[in-house]
DSSP file (Angstrom, degrees, kcal/mol; ACC not computed):
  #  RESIDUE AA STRUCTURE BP1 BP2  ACC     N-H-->O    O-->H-N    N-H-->O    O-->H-N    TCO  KAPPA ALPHA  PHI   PSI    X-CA   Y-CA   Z-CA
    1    1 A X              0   0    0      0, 0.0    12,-1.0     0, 0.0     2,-0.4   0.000 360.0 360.0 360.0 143.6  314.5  -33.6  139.2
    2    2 A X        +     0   0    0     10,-0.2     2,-0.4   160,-0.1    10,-0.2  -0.860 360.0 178.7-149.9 106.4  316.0  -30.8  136.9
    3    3 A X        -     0   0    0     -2,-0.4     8,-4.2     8,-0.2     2,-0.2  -0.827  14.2-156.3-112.1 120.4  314.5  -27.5  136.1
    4    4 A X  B     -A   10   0A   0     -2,-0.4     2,-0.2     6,-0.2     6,-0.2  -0.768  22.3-157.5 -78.2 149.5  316.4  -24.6  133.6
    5    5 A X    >   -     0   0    0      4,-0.6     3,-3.7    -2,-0.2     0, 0.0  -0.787  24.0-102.3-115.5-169.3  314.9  -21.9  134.9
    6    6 A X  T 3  S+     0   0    0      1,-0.2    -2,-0.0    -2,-0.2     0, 0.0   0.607 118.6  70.5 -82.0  17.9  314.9  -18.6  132.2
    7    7 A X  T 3  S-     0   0    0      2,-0.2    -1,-0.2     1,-0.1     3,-0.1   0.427 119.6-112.2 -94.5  19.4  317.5  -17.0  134.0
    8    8 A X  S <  S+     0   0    0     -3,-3.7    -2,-0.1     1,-0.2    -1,-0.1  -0.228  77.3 133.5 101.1 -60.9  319.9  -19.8  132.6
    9    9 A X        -     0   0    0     -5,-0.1     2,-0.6     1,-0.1    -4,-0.6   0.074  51.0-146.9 -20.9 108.0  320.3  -21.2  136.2
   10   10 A X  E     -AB   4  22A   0     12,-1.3    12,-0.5    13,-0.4    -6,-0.2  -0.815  22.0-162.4 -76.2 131.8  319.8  -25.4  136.1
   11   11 A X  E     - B   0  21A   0     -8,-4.2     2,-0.2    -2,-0.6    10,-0.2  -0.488  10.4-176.8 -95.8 178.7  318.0  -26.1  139.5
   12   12 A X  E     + B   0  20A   0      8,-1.3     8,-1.1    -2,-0.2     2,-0.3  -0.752  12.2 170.0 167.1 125.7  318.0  -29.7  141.0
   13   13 A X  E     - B   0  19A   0    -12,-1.0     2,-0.3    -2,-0.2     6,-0.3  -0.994  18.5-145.7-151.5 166.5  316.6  -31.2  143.8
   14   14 A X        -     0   0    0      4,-3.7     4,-0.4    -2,-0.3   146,-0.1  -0.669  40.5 -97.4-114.0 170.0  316.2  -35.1  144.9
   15   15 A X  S    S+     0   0    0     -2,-0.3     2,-0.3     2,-0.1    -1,-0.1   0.841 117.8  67.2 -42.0 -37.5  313.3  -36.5  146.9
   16   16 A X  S    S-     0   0    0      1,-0.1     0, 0.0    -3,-0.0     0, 0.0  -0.706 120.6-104.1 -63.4 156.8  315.1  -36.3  150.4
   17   17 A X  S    S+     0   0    0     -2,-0.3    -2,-0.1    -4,-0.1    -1,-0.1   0.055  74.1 149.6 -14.6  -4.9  314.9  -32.5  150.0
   18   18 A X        +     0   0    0     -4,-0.4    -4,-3.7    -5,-0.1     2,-0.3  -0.216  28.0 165.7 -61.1 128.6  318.6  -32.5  149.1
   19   19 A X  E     +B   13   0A   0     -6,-0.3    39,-2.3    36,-0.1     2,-0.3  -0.911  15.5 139.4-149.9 175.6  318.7  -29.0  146.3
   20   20 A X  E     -Bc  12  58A   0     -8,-1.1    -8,-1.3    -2,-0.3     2,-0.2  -0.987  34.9-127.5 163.6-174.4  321.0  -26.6  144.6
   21   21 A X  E     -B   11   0A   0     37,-1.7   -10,-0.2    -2,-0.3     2,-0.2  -0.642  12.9-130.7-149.9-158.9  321.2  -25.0  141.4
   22   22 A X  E     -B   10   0A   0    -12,-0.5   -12,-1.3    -2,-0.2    39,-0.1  -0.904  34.4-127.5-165.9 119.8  324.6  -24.7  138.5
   23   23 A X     >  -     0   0    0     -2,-0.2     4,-0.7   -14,-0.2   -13,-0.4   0.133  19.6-111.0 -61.8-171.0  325.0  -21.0  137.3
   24   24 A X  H  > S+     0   0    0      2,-0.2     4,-3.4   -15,-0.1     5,-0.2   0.824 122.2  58.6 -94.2 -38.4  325.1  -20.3  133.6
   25   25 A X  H  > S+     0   0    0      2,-0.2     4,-3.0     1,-0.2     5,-0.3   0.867 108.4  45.6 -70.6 -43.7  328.9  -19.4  133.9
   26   26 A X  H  > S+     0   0    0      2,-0.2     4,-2.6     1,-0.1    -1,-0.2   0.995 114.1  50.5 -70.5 -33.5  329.6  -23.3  135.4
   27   27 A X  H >X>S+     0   0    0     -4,-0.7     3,-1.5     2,-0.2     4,-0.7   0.964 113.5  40.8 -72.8 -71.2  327.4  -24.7  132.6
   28   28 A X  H 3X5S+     0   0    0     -4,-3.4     4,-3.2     1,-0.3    -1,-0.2   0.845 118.8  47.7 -43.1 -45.7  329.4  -22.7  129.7
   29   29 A X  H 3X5S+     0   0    0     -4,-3.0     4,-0.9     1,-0.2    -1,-0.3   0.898 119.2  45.9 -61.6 -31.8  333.1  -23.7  131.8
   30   30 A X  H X<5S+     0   0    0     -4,-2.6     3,-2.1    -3,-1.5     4,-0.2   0.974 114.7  44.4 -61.3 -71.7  331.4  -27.6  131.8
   31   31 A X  H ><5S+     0   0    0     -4,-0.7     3,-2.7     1,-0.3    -1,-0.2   0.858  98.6  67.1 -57.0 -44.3  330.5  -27.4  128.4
   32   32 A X  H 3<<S+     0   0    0     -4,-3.2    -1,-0.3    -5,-0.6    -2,-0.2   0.900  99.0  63.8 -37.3 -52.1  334.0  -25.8  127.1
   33   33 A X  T << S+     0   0    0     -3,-2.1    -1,-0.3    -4,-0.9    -2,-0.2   0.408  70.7 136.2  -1.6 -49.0  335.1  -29.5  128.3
   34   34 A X    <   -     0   0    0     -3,-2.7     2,-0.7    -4,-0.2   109,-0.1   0.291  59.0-131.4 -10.6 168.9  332.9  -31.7  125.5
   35   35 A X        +     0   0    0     72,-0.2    -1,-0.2     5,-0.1    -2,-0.1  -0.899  54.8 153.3-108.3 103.5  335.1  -34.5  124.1
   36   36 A X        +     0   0    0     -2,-0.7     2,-0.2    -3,-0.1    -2,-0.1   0.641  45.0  56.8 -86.7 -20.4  334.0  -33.4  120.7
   37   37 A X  S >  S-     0   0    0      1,-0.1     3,-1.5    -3,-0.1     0, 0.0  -0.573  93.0-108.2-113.8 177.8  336.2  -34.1  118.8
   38   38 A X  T 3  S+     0   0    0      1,-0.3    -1,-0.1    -2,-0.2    70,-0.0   0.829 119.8  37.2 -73.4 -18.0  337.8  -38.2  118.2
   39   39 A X  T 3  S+     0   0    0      2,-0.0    -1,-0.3     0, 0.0    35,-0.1   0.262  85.1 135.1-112.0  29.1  341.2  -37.6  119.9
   40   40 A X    <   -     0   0    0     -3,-1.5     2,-0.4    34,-0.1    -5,-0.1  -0.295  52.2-138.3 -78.2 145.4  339.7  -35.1  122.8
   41   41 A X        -     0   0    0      1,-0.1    33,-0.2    34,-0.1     2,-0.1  -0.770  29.8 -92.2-103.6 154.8  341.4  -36.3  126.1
   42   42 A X        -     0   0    0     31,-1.9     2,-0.3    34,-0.5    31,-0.1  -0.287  45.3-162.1 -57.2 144.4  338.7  -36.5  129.6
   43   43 A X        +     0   0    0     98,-0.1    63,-4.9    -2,-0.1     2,-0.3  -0.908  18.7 129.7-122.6 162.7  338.6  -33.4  131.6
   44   44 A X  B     +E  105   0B   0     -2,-0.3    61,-0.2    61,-0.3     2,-0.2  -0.927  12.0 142.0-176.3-176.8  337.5  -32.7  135.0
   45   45 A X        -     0   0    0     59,-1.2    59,-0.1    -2,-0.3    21,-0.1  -0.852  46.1 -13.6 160.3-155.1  337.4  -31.4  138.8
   46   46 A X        -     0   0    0     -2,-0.2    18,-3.5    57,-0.2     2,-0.3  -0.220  40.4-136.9 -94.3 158.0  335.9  -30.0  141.5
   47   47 A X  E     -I   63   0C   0     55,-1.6    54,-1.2    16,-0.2    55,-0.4  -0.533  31.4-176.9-130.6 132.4  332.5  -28.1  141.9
   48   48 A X  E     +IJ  62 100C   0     14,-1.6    13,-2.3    -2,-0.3    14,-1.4  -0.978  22.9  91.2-143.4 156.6  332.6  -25.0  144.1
   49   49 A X  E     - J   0  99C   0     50,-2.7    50,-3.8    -2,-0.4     2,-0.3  -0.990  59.9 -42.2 164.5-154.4  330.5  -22.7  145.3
   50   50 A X        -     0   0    0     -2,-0.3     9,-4.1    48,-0.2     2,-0.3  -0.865  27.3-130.1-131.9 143.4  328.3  -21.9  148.3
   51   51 A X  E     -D   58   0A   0     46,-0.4     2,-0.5    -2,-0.3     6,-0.2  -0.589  31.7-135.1 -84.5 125.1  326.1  -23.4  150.6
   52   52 A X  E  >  -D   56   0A   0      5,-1.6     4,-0.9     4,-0.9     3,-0.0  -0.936   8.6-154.8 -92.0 127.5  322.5  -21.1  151.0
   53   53 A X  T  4 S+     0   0    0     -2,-0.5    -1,-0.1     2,-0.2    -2,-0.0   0.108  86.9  57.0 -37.9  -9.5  321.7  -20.8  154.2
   54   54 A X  T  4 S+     0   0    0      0, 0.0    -1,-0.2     0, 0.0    -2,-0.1   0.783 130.1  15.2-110.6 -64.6  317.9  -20.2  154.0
   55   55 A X  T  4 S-     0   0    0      1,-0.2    -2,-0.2    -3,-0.0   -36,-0.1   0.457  90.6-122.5-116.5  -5.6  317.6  -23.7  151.9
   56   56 A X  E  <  + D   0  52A   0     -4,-0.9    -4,-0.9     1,-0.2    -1,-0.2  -0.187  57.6 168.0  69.6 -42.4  321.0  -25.8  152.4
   57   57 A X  E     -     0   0A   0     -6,-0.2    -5,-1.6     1,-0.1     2,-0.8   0.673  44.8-126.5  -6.9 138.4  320.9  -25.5  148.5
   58   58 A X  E     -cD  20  51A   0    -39,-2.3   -37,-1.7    -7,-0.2     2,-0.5  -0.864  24.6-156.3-102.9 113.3  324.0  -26.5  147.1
   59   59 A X        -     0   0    0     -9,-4.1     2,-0.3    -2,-0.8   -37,-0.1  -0.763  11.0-155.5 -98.7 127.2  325.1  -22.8  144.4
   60   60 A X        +     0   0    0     -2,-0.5   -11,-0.2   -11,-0.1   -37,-0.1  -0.785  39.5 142.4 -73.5 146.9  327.5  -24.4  141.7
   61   61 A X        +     0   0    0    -13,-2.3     2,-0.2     1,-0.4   -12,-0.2   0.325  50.2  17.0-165.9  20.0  329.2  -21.5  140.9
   62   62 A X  E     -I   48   0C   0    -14,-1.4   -14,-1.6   -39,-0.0     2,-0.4  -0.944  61.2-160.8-139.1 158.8  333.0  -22.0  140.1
   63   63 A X  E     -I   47   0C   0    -16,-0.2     2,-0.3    -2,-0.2   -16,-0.2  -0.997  23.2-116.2-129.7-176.2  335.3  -25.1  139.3
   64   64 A X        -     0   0    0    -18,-3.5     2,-0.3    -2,-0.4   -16,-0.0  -0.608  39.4-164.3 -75.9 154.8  338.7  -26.4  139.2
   65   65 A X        -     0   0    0     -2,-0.3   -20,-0.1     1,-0.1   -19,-0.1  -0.913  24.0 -59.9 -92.2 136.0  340.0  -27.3  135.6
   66   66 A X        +     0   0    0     -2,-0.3     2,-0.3   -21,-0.1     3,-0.1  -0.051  68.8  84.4 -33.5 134.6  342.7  -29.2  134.0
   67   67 A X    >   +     0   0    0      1,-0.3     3,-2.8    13,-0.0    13,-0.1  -0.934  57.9  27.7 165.5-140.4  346.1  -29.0  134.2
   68   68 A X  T 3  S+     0   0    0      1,-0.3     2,-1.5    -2,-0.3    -1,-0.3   0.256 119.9  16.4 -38.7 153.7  349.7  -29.8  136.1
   69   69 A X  T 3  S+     0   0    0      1,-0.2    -1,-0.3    -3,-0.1    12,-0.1  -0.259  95.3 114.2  97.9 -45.3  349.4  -32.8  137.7
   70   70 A X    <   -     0   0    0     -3,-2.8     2,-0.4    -2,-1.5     9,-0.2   0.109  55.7-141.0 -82.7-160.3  346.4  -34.3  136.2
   71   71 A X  E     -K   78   0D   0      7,-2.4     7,-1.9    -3,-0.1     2,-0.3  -0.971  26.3-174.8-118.3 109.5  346.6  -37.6  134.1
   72   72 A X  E     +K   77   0D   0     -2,-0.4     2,-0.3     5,-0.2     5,-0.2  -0.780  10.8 160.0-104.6-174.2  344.2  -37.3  131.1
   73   73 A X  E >   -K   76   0D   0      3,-1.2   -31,-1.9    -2,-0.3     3,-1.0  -0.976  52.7 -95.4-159.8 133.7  343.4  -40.0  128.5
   74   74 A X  T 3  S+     0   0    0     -2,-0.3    34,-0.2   -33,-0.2   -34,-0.1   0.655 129.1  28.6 -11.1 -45.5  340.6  -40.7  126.1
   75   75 A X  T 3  S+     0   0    0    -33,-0.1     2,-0.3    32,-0.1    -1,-0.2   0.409 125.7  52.4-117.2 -27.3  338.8  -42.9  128.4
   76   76 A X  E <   -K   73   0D   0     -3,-1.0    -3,-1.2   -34,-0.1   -34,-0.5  -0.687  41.2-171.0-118.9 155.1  340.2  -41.1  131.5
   77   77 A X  E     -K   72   0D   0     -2,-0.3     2,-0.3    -5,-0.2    -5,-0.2  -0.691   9.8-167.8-174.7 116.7  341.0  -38.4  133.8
   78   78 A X  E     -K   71   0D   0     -7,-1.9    -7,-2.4    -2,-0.2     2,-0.3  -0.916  21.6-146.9 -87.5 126.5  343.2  -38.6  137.2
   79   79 A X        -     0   0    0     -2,-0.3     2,-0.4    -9,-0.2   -10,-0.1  -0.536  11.4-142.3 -69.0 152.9  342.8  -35.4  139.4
   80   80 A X    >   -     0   0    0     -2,-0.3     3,-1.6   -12,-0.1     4,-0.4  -0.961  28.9-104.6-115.6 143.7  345.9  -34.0  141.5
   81   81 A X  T >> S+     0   0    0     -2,-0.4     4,-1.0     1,-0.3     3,-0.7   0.520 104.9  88.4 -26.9 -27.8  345.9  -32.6  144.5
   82   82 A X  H >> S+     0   0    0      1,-0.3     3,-2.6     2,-0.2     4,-0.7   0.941  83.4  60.4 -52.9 -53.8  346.4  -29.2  143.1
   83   83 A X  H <> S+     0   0    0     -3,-1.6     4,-1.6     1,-0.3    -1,-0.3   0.793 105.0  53.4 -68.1 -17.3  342.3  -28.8  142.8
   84   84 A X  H <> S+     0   0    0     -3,-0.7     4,-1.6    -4,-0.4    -1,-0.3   0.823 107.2  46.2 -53.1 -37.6  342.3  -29.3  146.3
   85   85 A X  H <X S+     0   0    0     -3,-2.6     4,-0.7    -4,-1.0    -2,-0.2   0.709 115.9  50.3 -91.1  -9.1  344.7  -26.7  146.9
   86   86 A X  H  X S+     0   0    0     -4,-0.7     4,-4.1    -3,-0.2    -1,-0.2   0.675 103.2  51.3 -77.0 -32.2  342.9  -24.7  144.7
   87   87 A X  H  < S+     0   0    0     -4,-1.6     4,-0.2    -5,-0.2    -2,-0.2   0.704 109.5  54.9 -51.8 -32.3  339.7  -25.0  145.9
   88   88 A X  H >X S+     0   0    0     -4,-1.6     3,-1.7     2,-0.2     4,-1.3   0.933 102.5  55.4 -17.9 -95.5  341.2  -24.1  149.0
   89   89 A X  H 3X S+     0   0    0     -4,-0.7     4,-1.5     1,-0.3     5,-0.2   0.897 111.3  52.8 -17.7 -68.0  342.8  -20.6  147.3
   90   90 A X  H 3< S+     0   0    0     -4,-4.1    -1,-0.3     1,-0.2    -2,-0.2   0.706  99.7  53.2 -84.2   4.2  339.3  -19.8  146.4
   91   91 A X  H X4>S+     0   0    0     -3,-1.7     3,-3.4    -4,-0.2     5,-2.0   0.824 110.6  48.7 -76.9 -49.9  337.6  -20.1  149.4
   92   92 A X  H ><5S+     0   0    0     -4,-1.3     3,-0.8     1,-0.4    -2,-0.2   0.935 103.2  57.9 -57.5 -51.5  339.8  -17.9  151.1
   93   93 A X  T 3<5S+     0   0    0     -4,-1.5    -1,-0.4     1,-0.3    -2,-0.2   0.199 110.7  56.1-108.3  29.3  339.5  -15.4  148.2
   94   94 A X  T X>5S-     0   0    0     -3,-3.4     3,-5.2    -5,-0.2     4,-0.6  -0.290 121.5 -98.5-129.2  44.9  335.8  -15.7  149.4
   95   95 A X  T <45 -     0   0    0     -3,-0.8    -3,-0.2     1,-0.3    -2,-0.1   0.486  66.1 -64.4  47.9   8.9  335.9  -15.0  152.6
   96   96 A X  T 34<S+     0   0    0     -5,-2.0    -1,-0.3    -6,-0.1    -4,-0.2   0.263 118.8  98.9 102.2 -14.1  335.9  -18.3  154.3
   97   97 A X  T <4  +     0   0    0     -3,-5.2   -46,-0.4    -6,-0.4    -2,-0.1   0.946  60.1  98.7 -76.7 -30.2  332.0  -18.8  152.6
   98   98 A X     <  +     0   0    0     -4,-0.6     2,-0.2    -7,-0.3   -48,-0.2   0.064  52.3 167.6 -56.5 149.3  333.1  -20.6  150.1
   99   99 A X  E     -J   49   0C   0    -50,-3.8   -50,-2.7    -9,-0.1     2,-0.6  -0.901  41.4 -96.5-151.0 178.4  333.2  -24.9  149.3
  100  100 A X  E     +J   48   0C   0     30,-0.3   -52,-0.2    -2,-0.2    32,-0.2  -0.789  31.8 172.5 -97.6 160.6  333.6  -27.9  147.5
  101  101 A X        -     0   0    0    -54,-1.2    36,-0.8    -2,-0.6     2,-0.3   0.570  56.6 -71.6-132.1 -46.7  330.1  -29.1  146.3
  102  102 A X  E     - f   0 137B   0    -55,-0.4   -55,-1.6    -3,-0.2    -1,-0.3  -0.984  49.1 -55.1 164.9-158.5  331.4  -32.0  144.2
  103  103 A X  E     + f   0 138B   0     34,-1.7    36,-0.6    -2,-0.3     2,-0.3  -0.480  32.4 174.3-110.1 161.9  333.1  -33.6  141.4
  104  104 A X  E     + f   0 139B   0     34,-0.2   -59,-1.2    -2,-0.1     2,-0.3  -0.961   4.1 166.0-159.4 176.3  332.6  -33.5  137.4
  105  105 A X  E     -Ef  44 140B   0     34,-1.4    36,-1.8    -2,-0.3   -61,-0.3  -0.987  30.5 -99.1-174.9 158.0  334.4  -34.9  134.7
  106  106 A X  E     - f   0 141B   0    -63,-4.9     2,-0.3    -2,-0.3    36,-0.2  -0.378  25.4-152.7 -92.5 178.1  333.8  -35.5  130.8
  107  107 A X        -     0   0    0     34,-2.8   -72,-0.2     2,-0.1   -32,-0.1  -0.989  27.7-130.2-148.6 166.8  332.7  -38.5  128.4
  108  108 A X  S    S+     0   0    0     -2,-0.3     2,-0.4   -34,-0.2    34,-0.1  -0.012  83.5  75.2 -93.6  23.3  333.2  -39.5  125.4
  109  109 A X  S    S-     0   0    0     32,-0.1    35,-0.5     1,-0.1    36,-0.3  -0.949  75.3-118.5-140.0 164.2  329.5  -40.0  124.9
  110  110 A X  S    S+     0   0    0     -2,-0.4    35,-1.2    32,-0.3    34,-0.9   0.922 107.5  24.5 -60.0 -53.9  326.1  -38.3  124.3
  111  111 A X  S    S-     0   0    0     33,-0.1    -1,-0.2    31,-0.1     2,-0.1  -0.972  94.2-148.2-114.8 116.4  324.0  -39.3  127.4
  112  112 A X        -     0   0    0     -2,-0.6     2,-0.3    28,-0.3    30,-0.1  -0.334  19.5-179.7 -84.7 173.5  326.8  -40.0  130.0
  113  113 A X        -     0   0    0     -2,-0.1     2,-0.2    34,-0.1    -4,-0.1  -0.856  32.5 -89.2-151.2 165.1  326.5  -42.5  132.7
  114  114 A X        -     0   0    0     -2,-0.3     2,-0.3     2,-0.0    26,-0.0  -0.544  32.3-147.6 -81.7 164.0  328.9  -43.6  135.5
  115  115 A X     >  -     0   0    0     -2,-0.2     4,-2.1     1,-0.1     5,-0.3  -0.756  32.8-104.4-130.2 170.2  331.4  -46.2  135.1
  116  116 A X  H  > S+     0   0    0      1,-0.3     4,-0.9    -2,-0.3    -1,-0.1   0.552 125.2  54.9 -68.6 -15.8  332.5  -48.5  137.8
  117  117 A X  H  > S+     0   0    0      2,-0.1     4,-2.0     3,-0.1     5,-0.4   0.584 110.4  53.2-103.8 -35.3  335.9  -46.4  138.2
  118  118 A X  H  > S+     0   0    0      2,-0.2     4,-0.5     1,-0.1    -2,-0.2   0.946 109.1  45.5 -66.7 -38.2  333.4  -43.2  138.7
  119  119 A X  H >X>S+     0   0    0     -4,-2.1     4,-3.3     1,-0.2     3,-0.6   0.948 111.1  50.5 -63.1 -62.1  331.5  -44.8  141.4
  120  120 A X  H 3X5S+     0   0    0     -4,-0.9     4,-2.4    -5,-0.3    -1,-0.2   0.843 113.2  49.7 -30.4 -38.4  334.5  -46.0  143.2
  121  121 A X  H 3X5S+     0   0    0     -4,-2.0     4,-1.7     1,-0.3    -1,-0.2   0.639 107.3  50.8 -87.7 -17.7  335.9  -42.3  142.9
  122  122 A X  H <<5S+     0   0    0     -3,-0.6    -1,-0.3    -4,-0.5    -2,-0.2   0.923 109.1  53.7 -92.7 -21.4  332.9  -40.8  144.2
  123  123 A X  H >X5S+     0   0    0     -4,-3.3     4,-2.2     2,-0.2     3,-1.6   0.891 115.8  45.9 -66.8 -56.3  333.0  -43.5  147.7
  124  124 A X  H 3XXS+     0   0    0     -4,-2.4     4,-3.5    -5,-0.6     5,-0.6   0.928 108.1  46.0 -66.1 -34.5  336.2  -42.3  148.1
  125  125 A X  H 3<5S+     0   0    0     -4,-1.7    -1,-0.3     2,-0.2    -2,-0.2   0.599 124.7  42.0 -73.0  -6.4  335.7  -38.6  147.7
  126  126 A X  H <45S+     0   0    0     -3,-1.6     5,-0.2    -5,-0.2    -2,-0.2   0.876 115.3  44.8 -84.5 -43.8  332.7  -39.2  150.1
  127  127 A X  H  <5S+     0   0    0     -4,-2.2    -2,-0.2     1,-0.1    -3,-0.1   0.898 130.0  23.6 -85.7 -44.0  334.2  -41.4  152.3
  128  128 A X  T  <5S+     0   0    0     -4,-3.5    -3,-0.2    -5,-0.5    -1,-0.1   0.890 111.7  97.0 -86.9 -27.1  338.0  -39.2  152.8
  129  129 A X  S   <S-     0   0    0     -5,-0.6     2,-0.6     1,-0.1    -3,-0.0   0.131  71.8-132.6 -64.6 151.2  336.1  -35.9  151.7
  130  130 A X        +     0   0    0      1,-0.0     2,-0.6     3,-0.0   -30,-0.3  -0.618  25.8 175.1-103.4  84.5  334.5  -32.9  153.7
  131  131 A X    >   -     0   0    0     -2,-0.6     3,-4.0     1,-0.2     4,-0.2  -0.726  21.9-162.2-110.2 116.8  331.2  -31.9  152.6
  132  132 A X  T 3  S+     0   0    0     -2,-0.6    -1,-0.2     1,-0.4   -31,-0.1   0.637  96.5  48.2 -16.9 -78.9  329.3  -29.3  154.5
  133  133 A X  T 3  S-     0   0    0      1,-0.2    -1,-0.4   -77,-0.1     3,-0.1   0.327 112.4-117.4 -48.1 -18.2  326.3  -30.3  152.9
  134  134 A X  S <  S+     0   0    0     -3,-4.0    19,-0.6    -8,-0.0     2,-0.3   0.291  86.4  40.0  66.4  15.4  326.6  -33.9  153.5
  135  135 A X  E    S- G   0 152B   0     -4,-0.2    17,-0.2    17,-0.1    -2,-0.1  -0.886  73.6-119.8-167.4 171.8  326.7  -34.9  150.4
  136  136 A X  E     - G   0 151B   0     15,-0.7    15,-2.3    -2,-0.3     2,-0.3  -0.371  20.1-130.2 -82.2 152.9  328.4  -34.0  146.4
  137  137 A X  E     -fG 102 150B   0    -36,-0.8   -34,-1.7    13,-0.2     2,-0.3  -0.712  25.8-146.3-102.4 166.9  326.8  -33.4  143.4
  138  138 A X  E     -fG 103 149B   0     11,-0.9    11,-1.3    -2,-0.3     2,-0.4  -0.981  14.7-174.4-131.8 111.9  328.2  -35.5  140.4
  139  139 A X  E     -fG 104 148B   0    -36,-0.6   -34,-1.4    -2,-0.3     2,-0.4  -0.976  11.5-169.7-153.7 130.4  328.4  -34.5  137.3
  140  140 A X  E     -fG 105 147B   0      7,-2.4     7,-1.7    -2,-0.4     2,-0.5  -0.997  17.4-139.1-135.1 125.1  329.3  -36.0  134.2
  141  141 A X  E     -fG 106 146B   0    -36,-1.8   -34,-2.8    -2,-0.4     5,-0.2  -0.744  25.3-178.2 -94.6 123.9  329.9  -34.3  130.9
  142  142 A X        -     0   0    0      3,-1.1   -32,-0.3    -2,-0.5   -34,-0.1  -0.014  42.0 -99.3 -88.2-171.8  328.5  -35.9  127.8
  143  143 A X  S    S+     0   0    0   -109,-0.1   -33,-0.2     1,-0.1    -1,-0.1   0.715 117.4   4.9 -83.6   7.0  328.7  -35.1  124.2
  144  144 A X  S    S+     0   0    0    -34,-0.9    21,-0.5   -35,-0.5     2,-0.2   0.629 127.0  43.3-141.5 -14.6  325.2  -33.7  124.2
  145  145 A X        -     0   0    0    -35,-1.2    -3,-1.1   -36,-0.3    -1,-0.3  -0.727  63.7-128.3 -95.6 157.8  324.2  -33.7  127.6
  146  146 A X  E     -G  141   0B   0     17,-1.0     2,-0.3    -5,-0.2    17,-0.2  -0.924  24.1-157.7 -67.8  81.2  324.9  -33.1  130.9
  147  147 A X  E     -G  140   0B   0     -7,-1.7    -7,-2.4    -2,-0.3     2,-0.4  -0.599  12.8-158.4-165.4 107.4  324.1  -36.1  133.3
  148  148 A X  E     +GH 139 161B   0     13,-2.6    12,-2.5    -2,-0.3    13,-1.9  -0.914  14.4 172.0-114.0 148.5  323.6  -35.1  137.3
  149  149 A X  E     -GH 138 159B   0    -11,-1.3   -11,-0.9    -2,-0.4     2,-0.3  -0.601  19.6-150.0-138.7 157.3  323.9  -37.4  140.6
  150  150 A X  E     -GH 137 158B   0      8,-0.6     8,-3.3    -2,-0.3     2,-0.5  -0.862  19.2-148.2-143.8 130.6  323.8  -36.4  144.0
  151  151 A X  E     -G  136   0B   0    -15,-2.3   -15,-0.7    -2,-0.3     2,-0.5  -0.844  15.5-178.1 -82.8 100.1  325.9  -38.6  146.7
  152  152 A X  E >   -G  135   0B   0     -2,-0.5     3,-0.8   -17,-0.2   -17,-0.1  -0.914  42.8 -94.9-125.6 143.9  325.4  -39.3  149.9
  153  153 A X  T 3  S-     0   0    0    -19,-0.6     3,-0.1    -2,-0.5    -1,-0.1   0.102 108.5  -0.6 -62.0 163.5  327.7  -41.4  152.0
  154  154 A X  T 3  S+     0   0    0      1,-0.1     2,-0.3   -31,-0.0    -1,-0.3   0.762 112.0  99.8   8.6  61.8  326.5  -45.2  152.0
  155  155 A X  S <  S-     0   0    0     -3,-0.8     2,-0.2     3,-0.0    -3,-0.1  -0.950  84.5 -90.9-148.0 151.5  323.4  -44.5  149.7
  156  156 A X        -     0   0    0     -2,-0.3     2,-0.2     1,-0.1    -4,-0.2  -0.407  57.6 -92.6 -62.6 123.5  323.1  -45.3  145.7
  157  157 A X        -     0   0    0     -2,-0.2     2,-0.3    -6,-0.1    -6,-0.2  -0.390  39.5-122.4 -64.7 132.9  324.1  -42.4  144.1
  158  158 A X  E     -H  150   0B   0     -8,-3.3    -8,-0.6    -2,-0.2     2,-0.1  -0.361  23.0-139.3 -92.9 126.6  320.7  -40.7  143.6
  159  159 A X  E     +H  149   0B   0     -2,-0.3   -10,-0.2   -10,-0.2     3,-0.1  -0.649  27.8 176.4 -80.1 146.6  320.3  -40.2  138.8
  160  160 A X  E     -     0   0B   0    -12,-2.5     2,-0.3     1,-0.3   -11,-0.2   0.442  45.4 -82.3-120.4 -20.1  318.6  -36.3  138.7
  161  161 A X  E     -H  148   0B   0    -13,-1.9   -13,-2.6  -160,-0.1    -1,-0.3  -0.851  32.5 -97.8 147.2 178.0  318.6  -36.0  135.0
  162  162 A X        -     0   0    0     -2,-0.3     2,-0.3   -15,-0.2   -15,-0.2  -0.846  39.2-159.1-134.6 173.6  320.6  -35.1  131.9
  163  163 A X        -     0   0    0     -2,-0.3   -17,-1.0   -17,-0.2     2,-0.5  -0.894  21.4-116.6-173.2 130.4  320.4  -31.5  130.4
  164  164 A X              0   0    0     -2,-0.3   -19,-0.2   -19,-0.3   -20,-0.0  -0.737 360.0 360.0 -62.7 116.2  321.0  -29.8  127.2
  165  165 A X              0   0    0     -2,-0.5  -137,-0.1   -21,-0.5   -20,-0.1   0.705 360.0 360.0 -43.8 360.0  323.8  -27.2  127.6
């Protein structure tokens, strides 16, 4: 389920109780992303933010970006290690509160879906990864939507909605 509320905020939570929200600031950096145009290469990384103590809620409210390392492609997008090592960098420049919450990445279409190279990447980031919460959000940007998942290690990744920027 996926609620804007009017402060901008998208909220999201899935039947197991599993919640969180995506700041207005993560939506515009997602949306900067689009593949709009026919030669636009995939973009992505990692979801950060903080865990609420009150709700477990997962707060989007930073991520990593392209750049050195990564691989992109029309069709594609290899992270590098660097958004680890950034994610890292910004916890620290958060006092220790800070985490990774999960992955995102674009496509070259309107209502996105995952592809069999996305699922794979999201067992692995589950399966080698540390997440507080005990599981990622997933996020794939489309060219007109926004398309959210939540992950939890051996479980179907759980569809939450798609979104208008």
């Amino acid at each position: 389920m996926l609620r804007r509320l009017s402060t901008g905020h998208v909220i999201w939570k899935t039947e197991d109780g599993a919640c969180g929200s995506l700041s207005p600031q993560v939506i515009d950096m997602l949306t900067s992303w689009t593949q709009r145009e026919t030669f636009s290469n995939e973009a992505g990384g990692l979801i950060l933010g903080f865990i609420d103590l009150n709700t477990d809620g997962l707060l989007a409210e930073s991520l990593t970006v392209p750049g050195r390392g990564d691989k992109r492609s029309r069709t594609s997008f290899f992270r590098s290690a660097r958004h680890q090592h950034e994610a890292e960098q910004w916890n620290k420049e958060n006092g220790g509160r800070g985490t990774q919450l999960g992955l995102w990445h674009t496509h070259p279409e309107p209502q996105p879906t995952p592809s069999g190279v996305d699922l794979n990447d999201c067992d692995k980031a589950l399966k080698n990864g540390t997440f507080y919460s005990g599981g990622l959000l997933y996020l794939i940007v489309g060219t007109s939507t926004i398309g959210c998942w939540y992950a939890r290690p051996r479980k179907s990744l759980n569809f939450l909605g798609h979104f208008e920027p």
